[in-house]
C-alpha positions in Angstrom: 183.9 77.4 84.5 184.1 76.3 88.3 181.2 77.1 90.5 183.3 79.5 92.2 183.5 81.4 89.3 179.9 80.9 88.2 177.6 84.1 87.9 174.4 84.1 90.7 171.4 82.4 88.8 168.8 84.4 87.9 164.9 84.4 89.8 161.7 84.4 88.5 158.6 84.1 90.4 154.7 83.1 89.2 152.6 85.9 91.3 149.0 85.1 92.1 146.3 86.1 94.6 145.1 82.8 95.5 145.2 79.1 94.9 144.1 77.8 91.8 145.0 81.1 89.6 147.7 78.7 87.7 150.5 79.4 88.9 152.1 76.0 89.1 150.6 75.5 85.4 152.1 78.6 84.0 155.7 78.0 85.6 155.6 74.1 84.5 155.0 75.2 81.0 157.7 77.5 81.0 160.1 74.5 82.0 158.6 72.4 79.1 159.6 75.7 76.9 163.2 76.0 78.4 163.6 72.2 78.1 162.6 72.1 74.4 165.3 75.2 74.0 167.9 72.9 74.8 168.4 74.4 78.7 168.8 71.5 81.5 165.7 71.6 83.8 165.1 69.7 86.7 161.8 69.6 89.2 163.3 70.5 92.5 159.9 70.6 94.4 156.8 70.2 93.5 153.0 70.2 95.4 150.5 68.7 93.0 147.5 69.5 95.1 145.8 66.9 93.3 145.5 68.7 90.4 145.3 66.8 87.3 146.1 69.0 84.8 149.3 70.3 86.3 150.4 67.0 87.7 150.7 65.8 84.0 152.9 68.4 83.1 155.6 66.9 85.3 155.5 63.4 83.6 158.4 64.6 81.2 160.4 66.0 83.4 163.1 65.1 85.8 162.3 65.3 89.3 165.2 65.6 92.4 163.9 63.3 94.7 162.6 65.0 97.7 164.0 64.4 101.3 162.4 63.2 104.0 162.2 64.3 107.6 160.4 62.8 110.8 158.6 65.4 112.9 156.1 64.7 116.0 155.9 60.9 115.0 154.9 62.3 111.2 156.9 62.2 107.8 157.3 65.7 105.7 158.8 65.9 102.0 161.2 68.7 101.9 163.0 69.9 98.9 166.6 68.6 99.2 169.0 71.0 98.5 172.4 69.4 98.8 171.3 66.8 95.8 170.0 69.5 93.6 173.2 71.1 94.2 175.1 67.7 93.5 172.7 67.1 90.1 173.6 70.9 89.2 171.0 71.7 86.6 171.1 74.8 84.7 167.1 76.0 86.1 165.2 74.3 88.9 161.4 74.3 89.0 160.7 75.0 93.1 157.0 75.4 93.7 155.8 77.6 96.9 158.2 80.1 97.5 157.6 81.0 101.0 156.7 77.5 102.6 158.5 77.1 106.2 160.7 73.4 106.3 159.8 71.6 109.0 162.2 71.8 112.1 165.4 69.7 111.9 166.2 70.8 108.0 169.2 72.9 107.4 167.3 76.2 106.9 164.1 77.7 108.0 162.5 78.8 104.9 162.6 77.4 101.3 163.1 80.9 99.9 166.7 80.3 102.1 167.0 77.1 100.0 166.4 79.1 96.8 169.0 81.3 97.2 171.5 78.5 98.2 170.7 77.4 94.9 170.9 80.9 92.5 174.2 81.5 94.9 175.7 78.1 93.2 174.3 80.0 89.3 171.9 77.5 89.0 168.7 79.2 87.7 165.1 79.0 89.8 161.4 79.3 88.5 159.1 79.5 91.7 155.3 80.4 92.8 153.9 82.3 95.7 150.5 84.2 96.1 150.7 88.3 97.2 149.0 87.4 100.5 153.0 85.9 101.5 154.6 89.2 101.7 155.5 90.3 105.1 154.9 94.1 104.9 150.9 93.2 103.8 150.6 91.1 106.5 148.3 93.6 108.8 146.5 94.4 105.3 145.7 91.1 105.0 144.3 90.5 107.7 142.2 93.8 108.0 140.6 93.2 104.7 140.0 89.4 104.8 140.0 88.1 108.9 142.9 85.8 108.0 146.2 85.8 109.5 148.8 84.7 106.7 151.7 82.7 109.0 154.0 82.1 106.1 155.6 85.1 104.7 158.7 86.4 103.0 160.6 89.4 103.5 159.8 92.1 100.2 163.7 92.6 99.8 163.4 88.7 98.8 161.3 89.6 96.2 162.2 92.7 95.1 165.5 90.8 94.3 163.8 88.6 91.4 164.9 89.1 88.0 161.5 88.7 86.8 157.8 88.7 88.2 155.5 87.6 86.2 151.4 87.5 87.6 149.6 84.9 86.8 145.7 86.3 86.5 142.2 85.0 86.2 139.2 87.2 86.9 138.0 85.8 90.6 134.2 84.8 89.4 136.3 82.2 87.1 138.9 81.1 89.8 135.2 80.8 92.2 133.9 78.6 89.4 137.2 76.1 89.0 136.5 76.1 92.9 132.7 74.9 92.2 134.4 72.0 89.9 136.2 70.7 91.9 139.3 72.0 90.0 141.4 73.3 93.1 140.7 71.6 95.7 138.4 68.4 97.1 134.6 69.4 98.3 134.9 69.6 101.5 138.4 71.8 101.4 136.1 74.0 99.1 133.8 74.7 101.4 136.1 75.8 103.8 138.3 77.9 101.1 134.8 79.5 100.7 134.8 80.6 104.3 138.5 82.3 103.9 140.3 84.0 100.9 137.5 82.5 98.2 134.5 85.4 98.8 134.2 86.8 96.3 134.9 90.4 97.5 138.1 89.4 99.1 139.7 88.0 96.0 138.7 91.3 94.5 141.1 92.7 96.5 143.7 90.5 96.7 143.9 90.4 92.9 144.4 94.4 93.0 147.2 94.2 95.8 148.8 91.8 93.3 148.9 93.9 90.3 149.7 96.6 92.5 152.3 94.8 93.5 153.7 93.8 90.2 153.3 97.5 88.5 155.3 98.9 91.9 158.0 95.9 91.3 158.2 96.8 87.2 157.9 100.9 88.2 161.0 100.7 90.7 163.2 99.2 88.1 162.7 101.5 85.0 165.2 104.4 84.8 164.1 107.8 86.9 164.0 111.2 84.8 166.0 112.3 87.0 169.7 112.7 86.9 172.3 110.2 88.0 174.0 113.0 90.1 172.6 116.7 90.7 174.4 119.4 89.9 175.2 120.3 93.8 177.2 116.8 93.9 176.5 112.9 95.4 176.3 114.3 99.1 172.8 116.6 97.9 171.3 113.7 96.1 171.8 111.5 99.4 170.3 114.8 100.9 167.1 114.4 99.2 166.5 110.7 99.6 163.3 110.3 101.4 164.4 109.0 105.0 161.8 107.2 107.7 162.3 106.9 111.0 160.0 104.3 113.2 160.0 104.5 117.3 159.9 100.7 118.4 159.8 99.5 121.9 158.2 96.2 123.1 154.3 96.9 122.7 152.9 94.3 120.1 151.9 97.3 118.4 155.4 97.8 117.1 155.0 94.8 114.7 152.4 96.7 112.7 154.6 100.1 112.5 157.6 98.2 111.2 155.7 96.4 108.4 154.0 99.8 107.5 157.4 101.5 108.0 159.0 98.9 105.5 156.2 99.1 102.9 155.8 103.3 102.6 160.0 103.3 102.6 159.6 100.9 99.5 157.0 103.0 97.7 159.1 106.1 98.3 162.4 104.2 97.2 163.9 105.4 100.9 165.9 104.4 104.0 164.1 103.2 107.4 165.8 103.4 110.3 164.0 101.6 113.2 164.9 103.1 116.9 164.5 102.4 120.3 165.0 104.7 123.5 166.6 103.7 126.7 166.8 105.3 129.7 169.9 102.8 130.3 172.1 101.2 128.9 171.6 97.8 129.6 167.8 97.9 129.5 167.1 97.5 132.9 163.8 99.6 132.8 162.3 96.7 130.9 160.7 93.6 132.3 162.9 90.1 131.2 159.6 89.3 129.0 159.5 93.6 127.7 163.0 93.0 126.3 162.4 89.2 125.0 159.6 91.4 122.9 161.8 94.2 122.3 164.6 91.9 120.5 161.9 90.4 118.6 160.9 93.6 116.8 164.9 94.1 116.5 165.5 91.0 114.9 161.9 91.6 112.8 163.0 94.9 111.5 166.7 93.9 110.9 164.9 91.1 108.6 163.2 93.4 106.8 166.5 95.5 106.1 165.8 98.2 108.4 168.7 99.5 110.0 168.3 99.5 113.9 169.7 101.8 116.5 169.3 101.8 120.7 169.8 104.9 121.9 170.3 106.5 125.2 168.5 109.4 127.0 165.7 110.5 129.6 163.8 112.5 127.3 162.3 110.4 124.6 161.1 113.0 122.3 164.4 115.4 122.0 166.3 111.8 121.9 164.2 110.7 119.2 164.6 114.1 116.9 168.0 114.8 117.6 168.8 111.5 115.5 166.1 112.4 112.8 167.6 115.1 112.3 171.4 114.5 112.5 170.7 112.0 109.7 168.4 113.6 107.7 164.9 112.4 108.5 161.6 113.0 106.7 159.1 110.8 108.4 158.8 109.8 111.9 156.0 107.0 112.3 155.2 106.2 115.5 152.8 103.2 116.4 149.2 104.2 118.9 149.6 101.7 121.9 146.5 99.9 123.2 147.1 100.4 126.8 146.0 101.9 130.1 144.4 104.9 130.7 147.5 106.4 132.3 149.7 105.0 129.5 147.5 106.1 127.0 148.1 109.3 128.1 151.9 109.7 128.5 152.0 108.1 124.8 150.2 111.0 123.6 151.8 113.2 125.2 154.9 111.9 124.0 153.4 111.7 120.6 152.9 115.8 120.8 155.8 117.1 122.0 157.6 114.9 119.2 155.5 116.3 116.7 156.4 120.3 118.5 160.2 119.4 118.1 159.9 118.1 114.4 158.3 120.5 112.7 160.3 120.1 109.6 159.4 116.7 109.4 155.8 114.5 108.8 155.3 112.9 111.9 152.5 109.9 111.4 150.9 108.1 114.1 150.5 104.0 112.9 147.0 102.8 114.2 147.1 98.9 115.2 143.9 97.4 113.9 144.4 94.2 114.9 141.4 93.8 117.0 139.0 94.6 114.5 139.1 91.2 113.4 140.0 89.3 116.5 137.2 87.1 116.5 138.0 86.0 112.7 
């Protein structure tokens, strides 16, 4: 079979809610299992932490050799791609799903070296923690003070084959911390200071199931029928549809990731839509439409389609679309602004919620200052 003709590998991810749950461990022990099954396995990447336990389950296995890059006068292992590629196993082990490469490698995020990999059939085990996914981003930080910069787009996710979580009650993970098990002392103390309190990885171990029973609960077969009685064009008709106004106010970030995440739980469309007076944008500031293409391109990452449309009348502009393509939710983020601003938003807000009474209209509060000093 020629790699042209080779099927897509398949993905499975090791789910945790923190360091230290054995996520590493659990996906290493698989590859011993595959390997003893007769399957070729090779280590793409691996981060040992200094963990002793799962550094010795690489000793048997084959390891690609990493690649190195020089950035800001310092040296950074990357995963190389190409000579995984060139060594053609039948599963690679790649550890930390959604690490960013350092700048000068071929692609931005490893997760974009992954599926370089399962688009060449070769099959990929990999880790992440919950805390990584993009739409919980703002719930992250609300419930723990700590702004995760390394994420990864759900759809990348949802895509796995298989999602397995990897669990340990968090007074056990907070007493392989008090080891010494996960990381040095001093990092410890630190990790104490973060995600390791005890009430926080309460919480991020029930986003994580969560997670995992929404993951397993979108792919089993609806009651429902295939097709309706009334034809295809009804059942598109009932699809749950979302509809988020986005415009350059940091705000806007927040709305999409909550726009993403309720479309997700309802198995629904998202549209994300901005209104123009113009054409060409010039009622916004060079640095309002820098934003404004930055929650664009955010969105469009996300898989939410995006629209710009035209008119003077925000509200009616707004609606007419909701309701030409069939609509359900409008979500619409509250701007921290001026007085005077403040005010036209709401009244904006009101008269969109007068014109689309036959749809939920939500307004998305950005919390982000409640922990701004954290």
């Amino acid at each position: 079979m020629t790699g042209a003709e080779r099927k897509r590998g398949r993905l499975k991810v090791f789910l945790g809610y923190a360091a230290g749950v054995g996520k590493t461990y659990r996906m290493l022990t698989e590859a011993h299992e595959l390997r003893r099954q007769g399957s070729d396995v090779v280590i793409g990447y691996f981060e040992p932490h200094a963990r002793k336990d799962t550094i010795a389950l690489t000793a048997d296995l084959e390891a690609v050799p990493t690649r190195t890059l020089e950035y800001r006068g310092a040296s950074f292992e990357e995963m190389d791609t190409d000579a995984i590629l060139a060594r053609r196993p039948q599963i690679a082990v790649v550890d930390e799903f959604p690490h960013t490469n350092v700048p000068g490698s071929p692609r931005l995020k490893r997760w974009e070296d992954v599926d370089v990999l399962l688009d060449a059939g070769i099959d990929v085990l990999t880790t992440m923690n919950v805390q990584h996914l993009e739409s919980l981003n703002d719930q992250i930080w609300q419930s723990t003070g700590v702004r995760v910069r390394e994420t990864i787009p759900d759809w990348v996710v949802k895509r796995a084959d298989d999602i397995v979580m990897v669990d340990v009650t968090p007074r056990a993970l907070l007493n392989r911390l008090a080891r010494g098990v996960i990381y040095a002392p001093e990092r410890a103390q630190s990790a104490l200071q973060n995600f390791f309190k005890e009430s926080t990885l309460v919480a991020l171990r029930e986003l994580a199931m969560r997670q995992t029973a929404h993951v397993i609960d979108s792919r089993l077969p609806s009651d429902e029928p295939a097709v309706p009685a009334d034809g295809p064009a009804a059942m598109a008709e009932r699809r749950e549809r979302l509809l988020l106004l986005v415009g350059p106010d940091p705000s806007t970030a927040s709305l999409i990731r909550r726009g993403r995440r309720v479309a997700d739980y309802l198995k629904g469309d998202c549209f994300a839509v901005y209104v123009a007076a113009t054409p060409d944008l010039s009622g916004l500031s060079v640095a309002e439409r820098e934003a404004l293409e930055r929650h664009l391109n955010f969105a469009r990452g996300l898989q939410i389609e995006t629209r710009i449309l035209q008119g003077t009348d925000v509200a009616e502009t707004l609606v007419n679309f909701a309701r030409m393509h069939g609509v359900s939710q409008i979500l619409v983020a509250r701007e921290k602004a001026d007085a005077l601003r403040s005010w036209f938003a709401s009244a904006m807000v009101q008269r969109i919620v007068t014109l689309a009474r036959d749809m939920q209209v939500t307004v998305v509060a950005d919390r982000s200052l409640r922990h701004a000093g954290g």
